[in-house]
Phi, psi and omega in degrees: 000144185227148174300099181237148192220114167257137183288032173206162144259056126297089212301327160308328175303317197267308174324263198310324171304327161310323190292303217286291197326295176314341173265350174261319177255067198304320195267006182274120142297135183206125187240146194232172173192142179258165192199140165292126173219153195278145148308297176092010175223176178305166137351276173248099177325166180203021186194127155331303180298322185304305214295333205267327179301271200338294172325305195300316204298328170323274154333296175310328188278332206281327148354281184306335192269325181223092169263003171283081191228173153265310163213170197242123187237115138308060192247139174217115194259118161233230183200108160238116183298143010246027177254128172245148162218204196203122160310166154225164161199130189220129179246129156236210182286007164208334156227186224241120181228090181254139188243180159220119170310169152325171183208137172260133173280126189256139121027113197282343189264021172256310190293333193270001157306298178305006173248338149308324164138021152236201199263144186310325186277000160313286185286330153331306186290333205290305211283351151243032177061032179257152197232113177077043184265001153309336184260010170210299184239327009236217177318293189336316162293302163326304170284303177267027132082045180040057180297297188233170160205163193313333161304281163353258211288339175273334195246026158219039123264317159335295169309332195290317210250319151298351178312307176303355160316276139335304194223060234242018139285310200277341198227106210278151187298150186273180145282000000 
């Protein structure tokens, strides 16, 4: 059985990493868990590199907490107006795998909330009567009228983020 401690309780979150794993380690028992860990970035990332710092730092804390692991998962959603996207970094005791998602364009009045100083999913809940949809379908689900979602789309870039993994001859192992 291998471990995986994804780096949120965010069920969205946890969710898609169950899906991507499973499909890449099919024939694997894989039991998973998620645990609170500090980012180590705002709140609401607001550049790629914070977004991509926020993962690693993720990884790194979820490391420290639980280090009897197989691998260490790491999603950090952020925002370079007028696009939010979502880092993934997945560890294991030797290598490295990083993906960035797909990007969406938001709503000119959400962006100019976030730049008031809040989190996307505030004016997301406001502007569709919505309560938490971060914690479910999220912006993603919403703007395409629940086309995709937020799991959806975090759980191919995942797959995108496990390839060193997957081909793991192609991609030499870290220290």
């Amino acid at each position: 059985m291998r471990k995986v401690i994804v780096a949120s309780t965010n069920p969205a979150k946890i969710n898609a990493v169950q899906q991507a794993f499973t499909q890449v380690f099919s024939q694997e028992l894989l039991v998973f868990e998620g645990i609170v860990v500090d980012s180590g970035v705002a709140d609401q990332p607001l550049s790629g590199e914070e977004t991509l710092t926020g993962a690693r730092n993720r990884v790194k804390h979820a490391r420290q907490q639980q280090p009897d692991a197989d691998f260490w998962v790491g999603l950090e959603a952020g925002i370079e107006s007028p696009l939010t996207f979502a880092w993934m970094v997945i560890e294991s005791t030797d290598q490295r795998g990083e993906a960035r998602s797909a990007s969406l364009p938001l709503p000119p009045e959400a962006l100019r909330r976030i730049t008031e100083g809040a989190e996307l999913g505030d004016p997301m809940d406001a502007m569709f009567n919505e309560h938490n949809i971060k914690q479910k379908g999220g912006a993603i689900g919403l703007l395409t009228d629940h086309r995709l979602t937020r799991s959806s789309v975090y759980e191919q870039a995942l797959i995108l983020a496990l390839i060193p993994f997957i081909q793991p001859d192609l991609y030499p192992a870290e220290a």
